[in-house]
N, C-alpha and C positions, 0 to 999 in steps of 0.2 A: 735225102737224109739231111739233117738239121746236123751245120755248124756246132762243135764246142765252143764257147769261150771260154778264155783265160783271164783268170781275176788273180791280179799280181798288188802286192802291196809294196809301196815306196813311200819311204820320207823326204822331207827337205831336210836335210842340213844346213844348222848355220854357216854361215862365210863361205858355204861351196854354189855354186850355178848348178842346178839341174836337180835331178833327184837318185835316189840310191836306195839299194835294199837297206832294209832294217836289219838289227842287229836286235834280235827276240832274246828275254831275259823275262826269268820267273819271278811271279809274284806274288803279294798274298793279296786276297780283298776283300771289304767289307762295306756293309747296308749295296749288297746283290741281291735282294728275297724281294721273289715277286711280290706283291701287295693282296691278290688275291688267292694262289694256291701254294707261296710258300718255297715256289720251285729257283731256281737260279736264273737270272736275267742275264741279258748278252747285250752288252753295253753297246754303245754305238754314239757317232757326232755327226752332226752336218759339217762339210767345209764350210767356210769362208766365204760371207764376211758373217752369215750366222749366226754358226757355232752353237747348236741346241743340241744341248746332252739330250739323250732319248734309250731307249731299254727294248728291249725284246722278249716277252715271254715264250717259248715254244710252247709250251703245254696250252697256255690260254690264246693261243694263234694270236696275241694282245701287245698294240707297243704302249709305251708308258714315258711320260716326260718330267725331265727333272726340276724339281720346282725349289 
């Protein structure tokens, strides 16, 4: 039987050592439309030292980089 893994999301905080949950707050967004069908992009970043904004289509199984 094949292990779960756990995908946990943590920040840095400034002036603190180590990292912490995030503190999730809603927001509005815009230029999210995919480029070819229109549908909603799922943003995403590379870490460090990086740093490439990049997009995710689901319907077009398509990533997309921000220029």
């Amino acid at each position: 039987m094949e292990e779960i893994q756990k995908l946990s999301f943590m920040v840095k905080k400034e002036g603190e050592k180590g990292l912490v949950n995030p503190r999730w707050r809603k927001c509005e967004v815009e230029n999210i439309t995919c480029p070819q069908c229109g549908g909603m992009l799922i943003p995403g970043f590379t870490p460090s030292p990086t740093k490439i904004l990049y997009s995710y289509c689901s319907r077009c199984n398509d990533y997309f980089v921000g220029e």
